[in-house]
DRENZASE-326572 format. One record per residue (C-alpha): residue number from 0; residue in three letters; x, y, z negated. Coordinates in steps of 0.001 Angstrom, whole numbers. Layout:
N
   i  aa       x       y       z
 NUM ala       X       Y       Z
...
END
This chain:
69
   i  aa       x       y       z
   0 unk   68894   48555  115225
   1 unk   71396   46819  112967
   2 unk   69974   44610  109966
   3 unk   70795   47114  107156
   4 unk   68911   49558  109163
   5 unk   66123   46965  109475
   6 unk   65940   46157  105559
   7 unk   66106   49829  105000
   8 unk   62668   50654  107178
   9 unk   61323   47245  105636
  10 unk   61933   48576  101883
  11 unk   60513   52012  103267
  12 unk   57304   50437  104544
  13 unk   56992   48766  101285
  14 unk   57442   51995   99139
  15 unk   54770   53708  101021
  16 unk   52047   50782  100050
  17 unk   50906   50573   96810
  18 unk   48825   47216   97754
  19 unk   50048   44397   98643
  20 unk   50984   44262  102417
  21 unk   49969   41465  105300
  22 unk   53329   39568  107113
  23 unk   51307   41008  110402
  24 unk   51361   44524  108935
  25 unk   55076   44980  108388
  26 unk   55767   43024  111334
  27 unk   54046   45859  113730
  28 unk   55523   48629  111474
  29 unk   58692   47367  111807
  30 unk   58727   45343  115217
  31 unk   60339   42520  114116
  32 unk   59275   38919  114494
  33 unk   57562   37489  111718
  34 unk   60160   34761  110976
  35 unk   62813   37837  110910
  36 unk   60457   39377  107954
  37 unk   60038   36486  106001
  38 unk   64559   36052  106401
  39 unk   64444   40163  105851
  40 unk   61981   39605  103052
  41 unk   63870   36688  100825
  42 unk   66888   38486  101650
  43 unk   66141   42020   99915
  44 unk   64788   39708   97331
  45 unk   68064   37825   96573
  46 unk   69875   41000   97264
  47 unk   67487   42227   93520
  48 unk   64946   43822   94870
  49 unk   61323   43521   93045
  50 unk   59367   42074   95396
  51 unk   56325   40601   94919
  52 unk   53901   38344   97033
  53 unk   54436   35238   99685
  54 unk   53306   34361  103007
  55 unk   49763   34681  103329
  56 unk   49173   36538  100327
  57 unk   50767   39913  101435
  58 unk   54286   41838   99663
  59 unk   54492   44486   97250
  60 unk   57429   46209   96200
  61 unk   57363   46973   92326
  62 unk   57240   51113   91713
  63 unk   60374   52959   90169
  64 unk   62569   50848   92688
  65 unk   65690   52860   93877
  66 unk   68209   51801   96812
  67 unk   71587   51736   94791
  68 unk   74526   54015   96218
END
């Protein structure tokens, strides 16, 4: 699986949760290392997308959020 692939299933896992999300969760749903979520994570975050939460706390992606084309 290539990395945008891998951001793409991360922001889909997101969109599906309306609470916030454990590190452990998405790293099962996505079967990627949990280092590689926290890089995928900060990435999609510096990349503008709303993102919420921290390690330990769980992630939340804010509603209304649409991939740009």
């Amino acid at each position: 699986m290539s990395r945008f692939e891998r951001l793409l299933d991360l922001l889909q896992v997101l969109r599906r949760c309306r609470q916030p999300v454990s590190g452990r969760r998405l790293t099962e749903e996505t079967g990627v290392s949990l280092r590689t979520l926290y890089r995928d994570i900060a990435s999609l975050q510096a990349q503008g997308a709303p993102i919420e939460g921290e390690p330990g706390l769980g992630y939340v992606l804010k509603p209304g959020f649409m991939v740009p084309i």
